[in-house]
N, C-alpha and C positions, 0 to 999 in steps of 0.2 A: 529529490525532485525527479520526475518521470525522467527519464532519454525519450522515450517515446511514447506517443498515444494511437490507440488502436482506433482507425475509422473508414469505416465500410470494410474495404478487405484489403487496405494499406494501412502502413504504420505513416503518422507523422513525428516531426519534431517535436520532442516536450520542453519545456522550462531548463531541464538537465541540458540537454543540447542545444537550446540557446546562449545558456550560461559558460558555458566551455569554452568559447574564446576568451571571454572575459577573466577568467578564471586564469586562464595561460598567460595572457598581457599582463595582469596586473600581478601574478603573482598569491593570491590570496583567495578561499576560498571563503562564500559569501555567510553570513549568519540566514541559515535553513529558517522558516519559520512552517513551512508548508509538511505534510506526511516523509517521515516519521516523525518529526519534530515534537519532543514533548512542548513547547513552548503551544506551540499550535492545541497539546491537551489541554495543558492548563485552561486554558482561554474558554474550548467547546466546555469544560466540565467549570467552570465560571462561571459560564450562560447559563447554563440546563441543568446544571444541580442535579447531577444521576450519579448512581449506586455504579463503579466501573466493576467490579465484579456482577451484576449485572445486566452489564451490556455486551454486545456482541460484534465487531468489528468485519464488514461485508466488504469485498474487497477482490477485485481481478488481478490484480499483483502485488506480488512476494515482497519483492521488495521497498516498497513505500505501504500501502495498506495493509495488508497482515504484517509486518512487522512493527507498524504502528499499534497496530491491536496488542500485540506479543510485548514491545516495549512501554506499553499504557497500563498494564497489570489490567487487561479489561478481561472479563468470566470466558471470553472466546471469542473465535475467531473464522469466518467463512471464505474460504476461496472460492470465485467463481468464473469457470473456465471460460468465460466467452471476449477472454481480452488480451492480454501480453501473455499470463501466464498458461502453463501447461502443465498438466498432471504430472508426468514424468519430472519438473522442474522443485518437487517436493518429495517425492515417491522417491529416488534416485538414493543412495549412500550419500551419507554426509552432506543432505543438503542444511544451510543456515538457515533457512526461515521455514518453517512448517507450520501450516494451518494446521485447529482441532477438527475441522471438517470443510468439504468442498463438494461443490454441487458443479453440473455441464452447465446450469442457467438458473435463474432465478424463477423460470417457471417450473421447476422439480419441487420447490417448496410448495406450492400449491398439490400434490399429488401427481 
């Protein structure tokens, strides 16, 4: 689940940071059904009946969307820097989650 979502030029609270007290109170973390969540694949690849090697997983942050890509065994995977993540947050040694490619914006794919 997010911690945060990127809007205008502040972060707000995601689902993750709503979730966190409840989490602490009770004791028990929740069943995820949202990114990474293969549950959440099964479900889209139910629908749509697609080839996951395939498809390509587009994605402003590491860790829910590309790594959902990465954990979907989907053909690839795009980061695109205009949101949480940052170049350097994959580029770095030993980062856990690495996109096959990343674009500044999704206007770079148009030339």
């Amino acid at each position: 689940m997010d911690s945060t979502l990127p809007i205008a030029s502040s972060l707000f609270p995601g689902a993750g940071s709503a979730n966190a007290p409840l989490v602490t109170a009770i004791g028990k973390d929740p069943l995820a059904l949202g990114k990474p969540s293969q549950a959440m694949m099964d479900v889209v690849e139910g629908k749509f009946k697609f080839d996951r090697r395939r498809t390509c997983m587009v994605g402003d942050r590491l860790d829910t969307d590309i790594k959902f890509g990465i954990d979907s065994g989907l053909g690839g995977t795009l980061a695109v820097l205009t949101g949480v993540t940052k170049k350097e947050d994959f580029l770095s040694q030993g980062a856990s989650v690495v996109p096959n490619a990343y674009v500044d914006g999704l206007g770079d794919l148009l030339g």
